[in-house]
N, C-alpha and C positions, 0 to 999 in steps of 0.2 A: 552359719556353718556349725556341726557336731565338734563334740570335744572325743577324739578317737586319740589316746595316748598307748604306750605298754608299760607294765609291771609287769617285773620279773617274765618277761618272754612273752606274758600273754597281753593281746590286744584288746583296748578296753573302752565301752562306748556307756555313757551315761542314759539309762533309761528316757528320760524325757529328750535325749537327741537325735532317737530312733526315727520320728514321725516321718521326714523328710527321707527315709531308705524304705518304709513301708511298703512293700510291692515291686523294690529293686530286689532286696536283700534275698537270701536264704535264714529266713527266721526261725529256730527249733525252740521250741516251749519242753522244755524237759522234768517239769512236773509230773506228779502220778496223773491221770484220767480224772480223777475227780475232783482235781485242784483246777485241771485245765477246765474244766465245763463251768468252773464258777466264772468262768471271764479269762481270756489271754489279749495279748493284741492280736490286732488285726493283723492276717497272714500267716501267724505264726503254725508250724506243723507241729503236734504232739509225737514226742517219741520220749518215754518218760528214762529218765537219766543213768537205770539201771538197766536197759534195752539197749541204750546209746551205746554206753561203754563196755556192755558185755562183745558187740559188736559192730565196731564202730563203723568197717569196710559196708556192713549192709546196706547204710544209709547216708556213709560222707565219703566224697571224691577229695581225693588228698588235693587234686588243682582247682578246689573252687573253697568261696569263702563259706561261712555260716557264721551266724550270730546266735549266740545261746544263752536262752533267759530262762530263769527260773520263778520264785515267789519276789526273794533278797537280794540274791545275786550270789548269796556265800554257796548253792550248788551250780550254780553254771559257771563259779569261778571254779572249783575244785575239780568239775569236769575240763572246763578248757585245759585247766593245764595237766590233767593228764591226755585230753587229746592232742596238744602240741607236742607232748615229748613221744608220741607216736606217729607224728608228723603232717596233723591236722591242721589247717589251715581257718582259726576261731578266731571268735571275737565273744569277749565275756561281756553283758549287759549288765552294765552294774547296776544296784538299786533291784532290780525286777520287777515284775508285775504289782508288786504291793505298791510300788511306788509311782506306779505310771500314770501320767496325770491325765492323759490323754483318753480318746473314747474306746475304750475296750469291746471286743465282739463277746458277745455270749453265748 
């Protein structure tokens, strides 16, 4: 099973326990473009992180989840929680991509 706990409001799922949600999930990689083309996970959609929250309605339903990964995790944490206190429904990836031990898409 993944380790899915919360801090401070936001929900939070350890990089390498993603594998097994692969292909269920709503995975957003919210890097720039050119971070994303060096490798993300598999599934993940690019909408880089000042797209996301300039507007967030364009591309999250307030009733469905998402998970959001960055490089570290310190911008997909700093995104979730401003998308939860606008009533988004996240999950921050902590660790991110630098850390994901698994097989990356390129």
């Amino acid at each position: 099973m993944f380790d899915l706990f919360r801090k401070e409001n936001i929900k939070v799922i350890n990089v390498n326990d993603i594998d097994n949600l692969i292909g269920k999930v709503e995975l957003i990689d919210i890097r720039e473009p050119y971070e994303y083309k060096d490798g993300s996970i598999r599934s993940a959609k690019n909408i880089p992180m000042g797209e996301l929250l300039s507007e967030p309605s364009k591309y999250l339903k307030k009733e469905k989840e998402y998970y959001i990964v960055c490089h570290s995790g310190a911008r997909s944490k700093r995104a979730c929680g401003l998308l939860v206190k606008q009533g988004f429904n996240v999950v921050n990836v902590a660790g991110g991509v630098g850390s994901y031990v698994g097989t990356k898409r390129k």
